[in-house]
C-alpha positions in Angstrom: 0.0 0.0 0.0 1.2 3.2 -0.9 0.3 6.3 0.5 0.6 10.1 -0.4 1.7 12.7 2.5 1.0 16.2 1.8 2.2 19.2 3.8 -1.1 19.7 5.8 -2.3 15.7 6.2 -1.8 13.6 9.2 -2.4 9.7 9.6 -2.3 7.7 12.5 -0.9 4.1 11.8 -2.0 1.7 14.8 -1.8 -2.3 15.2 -5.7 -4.3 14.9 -6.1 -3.6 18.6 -5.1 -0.2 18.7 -2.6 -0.4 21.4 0.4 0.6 19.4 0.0 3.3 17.1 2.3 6.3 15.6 1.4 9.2 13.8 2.4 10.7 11.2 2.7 14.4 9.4 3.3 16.4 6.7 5.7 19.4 6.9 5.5 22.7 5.8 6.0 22.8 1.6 6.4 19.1 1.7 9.9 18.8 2.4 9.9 16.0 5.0 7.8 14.6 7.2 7.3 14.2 11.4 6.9 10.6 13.2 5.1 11.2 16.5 6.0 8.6 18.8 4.5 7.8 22.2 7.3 6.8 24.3 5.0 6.8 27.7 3.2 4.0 26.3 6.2 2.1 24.2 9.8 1.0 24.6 11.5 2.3 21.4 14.4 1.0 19.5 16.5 2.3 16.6 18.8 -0.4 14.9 21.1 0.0 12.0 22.3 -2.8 9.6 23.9 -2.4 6.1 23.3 1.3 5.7 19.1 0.8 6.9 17.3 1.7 9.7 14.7 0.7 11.6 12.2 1.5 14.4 10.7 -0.9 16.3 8.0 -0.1 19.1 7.2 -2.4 21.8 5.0 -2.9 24.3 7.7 -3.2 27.1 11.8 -3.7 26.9 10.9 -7.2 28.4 8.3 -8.5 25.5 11.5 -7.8 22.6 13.2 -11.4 24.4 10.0 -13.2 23.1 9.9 -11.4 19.6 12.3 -13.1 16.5 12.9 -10.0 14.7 14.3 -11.7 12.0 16.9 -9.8 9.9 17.3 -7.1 12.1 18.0 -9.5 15.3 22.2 -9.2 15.3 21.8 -5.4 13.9 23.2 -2.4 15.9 20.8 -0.7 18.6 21.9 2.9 17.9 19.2 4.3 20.2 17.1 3.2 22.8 13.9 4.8 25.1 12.6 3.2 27.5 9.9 5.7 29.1 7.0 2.8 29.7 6.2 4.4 33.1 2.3 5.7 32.4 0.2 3.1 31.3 -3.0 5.7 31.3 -1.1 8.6 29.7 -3.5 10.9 28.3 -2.6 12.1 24.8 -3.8 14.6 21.8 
């Protein structure tokens, strides 16, 4: 699926049950765009491998032991947040 992010839209991309969700924005004269992350209500991890990157959002730091991420298991955590603190964190 392929969608198309103008300078004034915002989407919200969330898993079936709605507990982990991101969203996402246009900026101003379309040159880039803003991930909004929630780390109150995720652990988040960057990793690097081969030149890519990639975010992962978990429920807790605990749940990624249970998790085969596949490809991206041996690659390099370059940044880590682990904020998971407010479970009824009230948000906008």
């Amino acid at each position: 699926m392929d969608l198309r992010l103008y300078h004034n839209s915002r989407i919200r991309i969330q898993t079936e049950q709605s507990k982990n969700f991101i969203d996402i924005n246009g900026i101003q004269d379309e040159c880039g765009i803003a991930i909004d992350a929630y780390p109150f209500l995720h652990y988040i991890e960057i990793r690097k491998k081969n030149g890519y990157v990639r975010t992962f959002y978990f429920k807790n730091k605990g749940i990624k032991k249970h998790i085969d991420l596949g490809y991206w298991e041996d690659a390099e955590v370059i940044f880590a947040l682990n904020e998971v603190n407010n479970a009824n964190a009230q948000f906008t």
